[in-house]
N, C-alpha and C positions, 0 to 999 in steps of 0.2 A: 794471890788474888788482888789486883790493883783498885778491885772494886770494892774496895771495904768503904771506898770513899764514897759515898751516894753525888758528890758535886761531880766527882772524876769517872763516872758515866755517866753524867748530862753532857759532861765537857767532854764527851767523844762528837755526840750529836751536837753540840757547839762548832767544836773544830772542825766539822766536817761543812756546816753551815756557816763560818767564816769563811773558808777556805772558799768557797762561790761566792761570797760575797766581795773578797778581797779581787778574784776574778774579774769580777762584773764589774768594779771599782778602776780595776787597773784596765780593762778595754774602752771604760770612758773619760778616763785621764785627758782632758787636753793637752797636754804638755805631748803627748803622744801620737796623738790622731796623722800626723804624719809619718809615721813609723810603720813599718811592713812588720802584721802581723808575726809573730814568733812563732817558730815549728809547735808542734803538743808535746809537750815533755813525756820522756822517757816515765813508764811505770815505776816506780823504784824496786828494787831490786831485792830479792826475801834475803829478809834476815840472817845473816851468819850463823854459826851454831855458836854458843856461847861457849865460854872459856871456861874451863873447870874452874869452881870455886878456891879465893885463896887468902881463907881466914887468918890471921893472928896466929901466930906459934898456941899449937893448943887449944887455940879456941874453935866452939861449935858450932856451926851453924843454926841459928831456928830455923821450925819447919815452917813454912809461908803459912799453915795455920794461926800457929801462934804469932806472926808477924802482923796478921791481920784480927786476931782477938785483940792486942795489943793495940792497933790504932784504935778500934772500936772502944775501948778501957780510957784511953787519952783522949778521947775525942767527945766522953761523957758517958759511955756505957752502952750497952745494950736498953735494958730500959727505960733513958730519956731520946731514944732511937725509933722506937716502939710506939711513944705517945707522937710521935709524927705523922699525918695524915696527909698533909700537902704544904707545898711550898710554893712561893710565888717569889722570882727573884729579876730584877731590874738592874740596868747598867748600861756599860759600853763597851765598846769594842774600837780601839783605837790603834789605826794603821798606818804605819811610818807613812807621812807624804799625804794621805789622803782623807786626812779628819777622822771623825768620830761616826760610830753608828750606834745607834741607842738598839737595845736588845730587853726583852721580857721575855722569861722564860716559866712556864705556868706547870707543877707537875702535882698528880695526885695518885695514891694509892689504891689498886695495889699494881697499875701499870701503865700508867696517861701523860700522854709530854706532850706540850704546843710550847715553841716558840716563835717568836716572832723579829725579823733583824728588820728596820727600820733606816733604808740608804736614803741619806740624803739626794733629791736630785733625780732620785729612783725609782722610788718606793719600797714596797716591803717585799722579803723571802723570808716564805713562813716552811714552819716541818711541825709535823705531829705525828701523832703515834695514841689511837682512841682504844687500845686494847686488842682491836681484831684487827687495823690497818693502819698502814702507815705513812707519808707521801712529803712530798716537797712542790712546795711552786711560787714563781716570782713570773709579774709580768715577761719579763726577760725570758727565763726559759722555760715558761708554763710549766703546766701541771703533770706530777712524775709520780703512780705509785712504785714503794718500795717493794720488792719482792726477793728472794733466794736469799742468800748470803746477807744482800742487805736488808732485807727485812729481819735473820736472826739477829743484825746489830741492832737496830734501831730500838726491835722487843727486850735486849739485855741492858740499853740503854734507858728507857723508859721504867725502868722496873724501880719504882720507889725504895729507899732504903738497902738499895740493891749490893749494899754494904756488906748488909746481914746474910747473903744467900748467894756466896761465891758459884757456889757449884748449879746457880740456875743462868750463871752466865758464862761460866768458864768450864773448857773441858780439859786443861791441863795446868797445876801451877808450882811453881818448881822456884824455889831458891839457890841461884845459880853464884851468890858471891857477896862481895864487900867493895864500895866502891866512893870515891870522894865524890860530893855535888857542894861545890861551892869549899869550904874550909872542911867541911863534915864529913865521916866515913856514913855510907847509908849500905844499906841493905838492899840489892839489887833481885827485883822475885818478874821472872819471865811468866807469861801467861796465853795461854791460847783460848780462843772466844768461840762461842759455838758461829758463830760466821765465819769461823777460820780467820780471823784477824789476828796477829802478834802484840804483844803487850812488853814493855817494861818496866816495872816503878821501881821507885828507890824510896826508900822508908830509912828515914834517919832514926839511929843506932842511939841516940841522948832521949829526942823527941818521941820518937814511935810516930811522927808525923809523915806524911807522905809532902816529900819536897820536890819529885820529878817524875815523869810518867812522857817515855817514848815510845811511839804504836806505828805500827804501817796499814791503815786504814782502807781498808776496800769502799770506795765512791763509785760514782757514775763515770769517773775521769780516770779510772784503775786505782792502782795502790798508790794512795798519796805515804810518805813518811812525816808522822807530824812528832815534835819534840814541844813538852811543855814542864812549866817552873810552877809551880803555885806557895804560894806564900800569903800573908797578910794572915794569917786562923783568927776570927773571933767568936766569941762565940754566943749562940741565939739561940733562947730556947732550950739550952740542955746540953747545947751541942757544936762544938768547933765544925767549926769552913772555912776552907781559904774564901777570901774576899778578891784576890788578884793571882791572877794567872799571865803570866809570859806565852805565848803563842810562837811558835817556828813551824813553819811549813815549806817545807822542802822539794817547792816545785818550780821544775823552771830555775831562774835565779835566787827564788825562794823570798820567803814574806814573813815580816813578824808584829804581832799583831799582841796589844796587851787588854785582857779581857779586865774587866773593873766592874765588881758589885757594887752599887750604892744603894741598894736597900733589901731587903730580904724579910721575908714574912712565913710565918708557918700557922697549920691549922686554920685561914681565912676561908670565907666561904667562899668557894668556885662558882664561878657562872656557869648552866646548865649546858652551854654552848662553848664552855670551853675548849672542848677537845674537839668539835665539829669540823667537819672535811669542809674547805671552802668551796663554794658549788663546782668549779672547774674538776675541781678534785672527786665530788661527788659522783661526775658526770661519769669517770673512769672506773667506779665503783661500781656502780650502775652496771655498766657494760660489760663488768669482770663477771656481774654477779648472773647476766642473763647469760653470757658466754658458757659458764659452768652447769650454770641449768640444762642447756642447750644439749651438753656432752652427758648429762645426768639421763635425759630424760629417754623413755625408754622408744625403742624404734618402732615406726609405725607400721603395722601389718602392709602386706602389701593388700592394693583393692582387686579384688575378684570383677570379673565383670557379668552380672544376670543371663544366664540364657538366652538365647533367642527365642521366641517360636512362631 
């Protein structure tokens, strides 16, 4: 379960909303505006089947259970996890070639996410997740609710502390080997996501920390493959986070992107309207919600018509 991490399922709904952003970024590039649009990249391609595991003479593999009590233990425990209610985290997003975009990301317990990406030049692409619904929208490419597949990710994304409750996001997790990330042998745990999304982290073998985490991620644009680094841990509150994240997304010629917290807060009082649909988004809400009625409601007899006489 790669989710022990509660940042490394915000940072799926991140990557996913970089990944448009860096998009949107790169079709207004000046340096470009002459250039004939590029084909839509190929889906990426489902994941191989993994290699049988190939431990140390001897040695046992853990079960991805204990691979993930393990972060949760280094990371400060179960119960300074517990006294967490909400987080508010602020930063950037910074793209080879095309500057900075300032990011806030608002989430609360026990299943509420809004962020907000801030493009220079742009304006803003916002995504939330209020408990019952989900959506994304940017002037650019209006307003989108999530639903099927992607609304299972966005609900296992949103899920505070979603650390502690592998199995209300994942439907299969399997520790498939031993593998270098950087100078370190880490601990490589495949995972399957109730959206059918693929997972892979690597959990270093010294640290018990989560140092990489490779997904193929079901978007609006098919299965993007995105590869991420996290590093920086410090810790707030009770509780290790990475601070910075390496971004690779593997679309096209492909794009990388370095995610940077600079401030982080827990516990703060939420605004009552934090998690609210922006009205565009509303509007779709609205019309889901009469739609449903519509098909609910039961069929109207037919009219007889009076006698004559």
């Amino acid at each position: 379960m790669t989710n022990r991490l509660n940042v490394r399922t915000t940072l799926t709904a991140l990557l996913v909303l970089a990944s448009s952003a860096g998009t949107c970024l790169a079709q207004n590039d000046p340096s470009k505006k002459d250039t004939p649009p590029a084909a839509p990249a190929a889906p990426a391609a489902p994941a191989a089947p993994a290699a049988p595991a190939q431990p140390a003479s001897g040695e046992k593999l853990p079960s991805a259970a204990e691979i993930f009590a393990r972060y949760i233990e280094v990371t400060g425990g179960k119960a300074a996890y517990e006294k967490l209610k909400s987080r508010v985290s602020t930063g950037t997003f910074e793209m080879a070639g095309m500057g900075k975009a300032a990011f806030t990301l608002t989430q609360e317990a026990p299943n509420k996410m809004a962020m907000t990406i801030d493009l220079p030049g742009m304006g803003k692409m916002v995504q939330g997740n209020n408990g019952s619904h989900a959506w994304e929208y940017s002037a650019m490419t209006g307003p989108r609710l999530l639903e099927g597949d992607e609304l299972l990710e966005s609900n296992g994304q949103s899920l505070f502390n979603a650390e502690l409750y592998p199995e209300k996001v994942y439907t299969k997790t399997e520790v498939i080997g031993i593998e270098k990330v950087g100078e370190s042998d880490a601990y490589k745990v495949a995972m399957t996501t109730k959206g059918g999304s693929t997972r892979t982290a690597f959990y270093d073998k010294a640290s018990g920390l989560l140092v990489k985490m490779t997904m193929v991620q079901k978007s609006q644009m098919g299965e993007v493959a995105i590869d991420s680094i996290t590093s920086d841990y410090r810790e707030v509150d009770g509780v290790k986070l990475p601070f910075k994240t390496t971004i690779k997304i593997n679309v096209g010629p492909g794009m990388e992107q370095v995610m940077t917290i600079e401030k982080l807060t827990h516990n703060t009082e939420v605004a009552a309207d934090a998690f609210k649909a922006p009205a565009e988004v509303q509007e779709l809400i609205d019309a889901k919600k009469k739609d449903e009625e519509k098909k609910d409601a039961p069929a109207e007899a037919p009219k007889t018509e009076a006698p004559k006489k």
